[in-house]
N, C-alpha and C positions, 0 to 999 in steps of 0.2 A: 570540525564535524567531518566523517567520513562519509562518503556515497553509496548506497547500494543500491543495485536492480534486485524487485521483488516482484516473483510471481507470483499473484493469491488467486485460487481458486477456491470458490463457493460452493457448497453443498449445501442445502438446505435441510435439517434432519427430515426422516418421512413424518408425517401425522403433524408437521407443526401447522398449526392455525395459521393462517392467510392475512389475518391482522397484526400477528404477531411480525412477522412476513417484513409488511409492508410498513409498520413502525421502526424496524431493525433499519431498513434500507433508506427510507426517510432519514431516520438519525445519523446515519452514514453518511451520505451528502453531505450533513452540516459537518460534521467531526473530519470528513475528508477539507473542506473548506479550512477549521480551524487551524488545521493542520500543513494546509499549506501559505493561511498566514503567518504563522511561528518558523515559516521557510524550512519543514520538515517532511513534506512534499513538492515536490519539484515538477514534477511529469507524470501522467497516468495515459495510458494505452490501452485499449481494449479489441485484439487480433478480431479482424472481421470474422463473423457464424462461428467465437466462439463465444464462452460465457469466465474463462479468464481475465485479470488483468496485469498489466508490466508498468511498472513505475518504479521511477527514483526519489527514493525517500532519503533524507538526512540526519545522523547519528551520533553520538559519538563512538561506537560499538555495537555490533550487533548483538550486545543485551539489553543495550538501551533502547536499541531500533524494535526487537522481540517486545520488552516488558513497558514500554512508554510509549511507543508510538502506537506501531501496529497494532499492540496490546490494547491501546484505546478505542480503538474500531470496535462499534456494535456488533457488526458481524464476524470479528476474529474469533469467536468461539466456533464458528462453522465455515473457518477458513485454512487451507493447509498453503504454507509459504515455502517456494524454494528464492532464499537468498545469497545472493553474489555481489561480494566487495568489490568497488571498482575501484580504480587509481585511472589518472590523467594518464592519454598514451601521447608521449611526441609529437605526432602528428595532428593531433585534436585539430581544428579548424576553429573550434569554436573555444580553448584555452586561452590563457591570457598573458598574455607577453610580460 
């Protein structure tokens, strides 16, 4: 499985219903959980006063990462993702000998 950081940020379309809203986001939680016990969430970040977030999700490819993971988020349909493959850098402190 390869690594990548992803940043999703959220719009919510205008006029959507508030319950609608709130069941997306609820369902989210659980599907974010799921997802990181199949170890295809690793870390989530959310940068202070914004409404972004940065995490490292695990793949084999980002088509796999696009159409299976992230793809499985209730709110990727009102998500725009900038993604970045990572590789281990030499120096990592926290690689593994």
């Amino acid at each position: 499985m390869k690594e990548f950081m992803v940043e999703l940020t959220t719009v919510v379309p205008e006029g959507t219903d508030p319950v609608e809203v709130d069941q997306r986001r609820a369902d989210e939680a659980v599907r974010a959980g799921e997802l990181a016990a199949q170890g295809r969430l690793i870390r989530l970040w959310r940068p202070v006063g914004e409404v972004r977030s940065i995490g490292i999700w695990l793949a084999d490819d980002e088509a796999d990462l696009r159409a299976n993971v992230l793809g499985s988020l209730p709110l990727w349909p009102w998500m725009t993702a900038v993604i970045t493959p990572l590789q281990s850098h030499p120096n990592d402190p926290g690689r593994a000998a």
